[in-house]
C-alpha positions in Angstrom: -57.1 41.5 -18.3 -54.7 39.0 -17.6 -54.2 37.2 -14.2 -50.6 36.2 -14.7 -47.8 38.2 -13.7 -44.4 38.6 -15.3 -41.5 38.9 -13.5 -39.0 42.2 -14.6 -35.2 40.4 -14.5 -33.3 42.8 -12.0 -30.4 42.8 -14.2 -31.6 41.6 -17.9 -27.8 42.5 -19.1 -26.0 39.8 -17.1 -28.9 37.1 -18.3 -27.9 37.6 -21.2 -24.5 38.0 -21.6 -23.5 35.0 -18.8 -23.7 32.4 -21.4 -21.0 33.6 -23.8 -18.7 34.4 -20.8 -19.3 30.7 -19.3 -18.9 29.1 -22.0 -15.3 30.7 -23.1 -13.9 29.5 -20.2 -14.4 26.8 -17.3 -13.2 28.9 -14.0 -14.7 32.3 -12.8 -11.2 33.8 -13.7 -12.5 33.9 -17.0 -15.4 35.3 -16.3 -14.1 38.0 -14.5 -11.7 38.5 -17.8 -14.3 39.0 -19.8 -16.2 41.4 -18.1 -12.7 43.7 -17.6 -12.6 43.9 -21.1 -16.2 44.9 -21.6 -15.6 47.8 -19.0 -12.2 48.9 -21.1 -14.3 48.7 -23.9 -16.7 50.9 -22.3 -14.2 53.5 -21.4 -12.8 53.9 -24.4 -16.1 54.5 -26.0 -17.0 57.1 -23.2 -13.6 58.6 -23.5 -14.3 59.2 -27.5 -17.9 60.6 -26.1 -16.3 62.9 -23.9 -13.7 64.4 -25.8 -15.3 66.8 -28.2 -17.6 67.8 -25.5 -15.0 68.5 -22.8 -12.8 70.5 -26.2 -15.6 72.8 -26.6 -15.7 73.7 -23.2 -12.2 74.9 -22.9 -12.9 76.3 -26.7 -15.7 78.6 -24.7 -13.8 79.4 -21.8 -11.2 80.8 -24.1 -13.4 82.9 -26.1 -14.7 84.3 -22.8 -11.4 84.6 -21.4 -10.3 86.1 -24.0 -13.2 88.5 -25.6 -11.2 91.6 -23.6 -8.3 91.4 -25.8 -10.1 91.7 -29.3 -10.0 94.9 -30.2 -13.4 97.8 -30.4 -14.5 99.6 -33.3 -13.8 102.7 -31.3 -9.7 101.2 -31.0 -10.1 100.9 -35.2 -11.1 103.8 -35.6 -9.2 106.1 -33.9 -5.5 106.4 -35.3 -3.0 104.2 -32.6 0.0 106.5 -33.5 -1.3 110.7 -32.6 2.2 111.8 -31.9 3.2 111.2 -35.2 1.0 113.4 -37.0 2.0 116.9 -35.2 
């Protein structure tokens, strides 16, 4: 068993992507830059995640909307026009 103890990072993302973002620019600005367009980036991706999931919700709320208007076996059987056959 060992008697050292590793610390877990709180937030092992930001240790590892600081470096890149200090080193493209001098100022915090460009930090700040940098991590805007990693959170676009990241809403775009979720928006393309999203977008089949939220089509085949309204795809099943318009079957069950809907189901009333398709028509029985009793309605196909059953000739729609009686008044013309006396």
């Amino acid at each position: 068993m060992s008697s050292h103890s590793t610390p877990i990072p709180r937030f092992p993302i930001l240790r590892r992507l600081w470096k890149p973002a200090a080193i493209s620019g001098a100022g915090g600005t460009a930090i700040a830059v940098w991590f805007e367009e990693l959170l676009a980036f990241g809403t775009e991706i979720l928006a393309l995640i999203f977008l089949p999931i939220l089509a085949g919700v309204i795809y099943l709320l318009d079957v069950f909307m809907f189901k009333s208007r398709m028509p029985r076996r009793e309605d196909l059987e059953t000739p729609t026009d009686q008044g013309a056959k006396k």
